[in-house]
N, C-alpha and C positions, 0 to 999 in steps of 0.2 A: 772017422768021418768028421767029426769035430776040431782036428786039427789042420785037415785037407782045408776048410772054407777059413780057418785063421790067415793062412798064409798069401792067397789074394789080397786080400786084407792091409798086410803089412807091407806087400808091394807097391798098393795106392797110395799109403802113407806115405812112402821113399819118395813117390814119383810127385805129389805133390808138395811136400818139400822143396826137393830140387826145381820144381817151376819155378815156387816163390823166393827161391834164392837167386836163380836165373834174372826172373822178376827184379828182382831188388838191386843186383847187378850191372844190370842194363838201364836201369832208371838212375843209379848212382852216376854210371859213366857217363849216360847224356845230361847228367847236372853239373857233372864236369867239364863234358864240352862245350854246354851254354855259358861256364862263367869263364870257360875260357876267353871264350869268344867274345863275352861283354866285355871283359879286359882288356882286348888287342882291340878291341871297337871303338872303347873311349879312350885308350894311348894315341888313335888313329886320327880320333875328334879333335884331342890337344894339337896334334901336328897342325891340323887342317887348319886350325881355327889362328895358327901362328903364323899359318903362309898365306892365308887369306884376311887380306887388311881391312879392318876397324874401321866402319864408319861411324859419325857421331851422331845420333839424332840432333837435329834440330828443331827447338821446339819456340815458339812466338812468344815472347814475353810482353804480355801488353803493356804493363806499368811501367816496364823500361822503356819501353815504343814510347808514351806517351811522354816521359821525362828528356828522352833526346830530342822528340820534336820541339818540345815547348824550349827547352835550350838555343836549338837551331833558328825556331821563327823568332827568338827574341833578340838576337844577336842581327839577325837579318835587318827586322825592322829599327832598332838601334841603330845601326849602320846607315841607313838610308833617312830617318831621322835627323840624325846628327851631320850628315852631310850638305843639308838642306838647310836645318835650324843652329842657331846656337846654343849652347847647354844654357843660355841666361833664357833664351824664350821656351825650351824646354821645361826646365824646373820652377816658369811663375805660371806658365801660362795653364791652367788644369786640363781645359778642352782639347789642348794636345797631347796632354798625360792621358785621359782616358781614350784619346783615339788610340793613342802608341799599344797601351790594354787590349783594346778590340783586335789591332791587327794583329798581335801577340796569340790569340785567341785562334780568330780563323785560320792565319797562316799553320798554327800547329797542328788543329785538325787537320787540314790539308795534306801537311806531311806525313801524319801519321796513317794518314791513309796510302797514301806511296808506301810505306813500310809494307802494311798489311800486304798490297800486291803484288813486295816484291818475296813476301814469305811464300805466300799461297803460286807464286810461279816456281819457284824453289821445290815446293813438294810436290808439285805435278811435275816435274822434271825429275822428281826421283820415284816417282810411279808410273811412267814411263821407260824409265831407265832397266825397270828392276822388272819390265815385260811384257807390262799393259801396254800392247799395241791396238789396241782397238780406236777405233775413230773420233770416238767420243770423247776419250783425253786429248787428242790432239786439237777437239773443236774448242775444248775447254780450255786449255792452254791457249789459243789461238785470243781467245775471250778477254783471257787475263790479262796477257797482253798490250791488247786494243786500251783495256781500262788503265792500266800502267800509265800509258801514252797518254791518254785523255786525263788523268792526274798530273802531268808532267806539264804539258800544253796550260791545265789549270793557275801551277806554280806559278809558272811564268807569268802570265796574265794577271795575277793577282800582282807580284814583285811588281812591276811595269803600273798597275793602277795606281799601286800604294805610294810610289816614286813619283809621280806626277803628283795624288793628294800634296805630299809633305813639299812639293814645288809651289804650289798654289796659297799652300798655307802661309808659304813665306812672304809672297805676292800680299799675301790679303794684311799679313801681319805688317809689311811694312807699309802697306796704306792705311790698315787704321792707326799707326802710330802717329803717321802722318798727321793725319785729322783731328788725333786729339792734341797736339804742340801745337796745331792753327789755333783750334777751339781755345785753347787753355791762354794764348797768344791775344789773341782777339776780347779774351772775357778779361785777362791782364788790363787790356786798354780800352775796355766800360762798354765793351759788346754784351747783347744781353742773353746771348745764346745761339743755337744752330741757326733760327732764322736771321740774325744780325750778323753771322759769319758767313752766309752766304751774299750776301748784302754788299758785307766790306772787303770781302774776295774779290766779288766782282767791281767792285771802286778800285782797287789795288792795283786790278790786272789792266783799265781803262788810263789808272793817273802813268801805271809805267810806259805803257803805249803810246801817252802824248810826252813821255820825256822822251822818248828816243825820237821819237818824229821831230820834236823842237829840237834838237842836239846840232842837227847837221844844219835847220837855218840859219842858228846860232854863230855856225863855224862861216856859214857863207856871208853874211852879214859884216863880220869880222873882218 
């Protein structure tokens, strides 16, 4: 009797063996076939990633933005400077040196602000591209845009102000030079200042008027 219930027994043993072999089998193979498959996946990635071209991010470099413009508007205003003035009333005159600074200043803001809009159209154009089709990138872009524009229309307006200043200032510069080779003229020959050169300007401009009026009785006379 004793020997009849061993033998169940050592059949369960078999049989549970053989599961866990089975088991162990079939867990081997599918660790096989997953790193199969991870290998032909990522040979698959390299291909794709060699046929599908490389874009570069683009990323805003402020401090450079800020060095190109201030490059640009100073050359700008220099130009327009110099076209107007002479480098001798440039380098004595200070009040023009520090305007030439100011415009130097604005004008670079200015540009560097055109930069900035024309990055931020740049990356709504490539989040657009890449599928955001929704309405609201395109209002936004739409946005960007318009401020582009209204930066651009700025420039100019500003170029065009500044070009007229440095015209005026030449105007002004050669009437006060004027004024002071009268003055300096006038105090030479024992005028006593602006009030007595106003004086003898107008004696000067009265004694030339009666020479040219006597000239011709002169000739008739004759």
């Amino acid at each position: 009797m004793q020997s009849e219930r061993e033998v169940p027994d050592s059949k369960g043993k078999n049989a549970d063996k053989e599961e866990k072999k089975r088991q162990i089998d079939e867990r081997k193979e599918l660790e096989d076939l997953i790193k199969s498959q991870e290998d032909s996946l990522m040979s698959l990635t390299d291909e794709a990633n060699q046929l599908i071209p490389t874009k570069d991010v683009i990323r805003f470099d402020n401090e450079k933005a800020s060095l190109v413009s201030l490059g640009e508007s100073a050359s700008i205003v220099d130009a327009n400077a110099k076209f107007f003035l002479t480098p001798e009333i440039i380098q004595t005159e200070g009040y023009i040196q520090e305007k030439m600074k100011a415009d130097v200043m604005l004008l670079s803001d200015i540009l560097r602000q055109g930069k900035i809009s024309d990055y931020t159209i740049v990356k709504m154009l490539e989040i657009i591209d890449e599928g955001n089709m929704h309405p609201r990138a395109f209002e936004v872009l739409s946005s960007l845009q318009r401020t582009k524009l209204d930066i651009t229309k700025m420039t100019s307006q500003y170029i065009n102000s500044m070009e007229n200043g440095y015209k005026n200032l030449k105007e002004d510069y050669k009437t006060k030079r004027n004024e002071e080779a009268i003055e300096v003229e006038y105090i030479e020959q024992g005028g006593k200042g602006p009030q007595d050169l106003t004086t003898r300007g107008t004696r000067t401009i009265i004694q030339q008027m009666r020479q040219m009026i006597d000239e011709p009785e002169n000739e008739i006379e004759e």
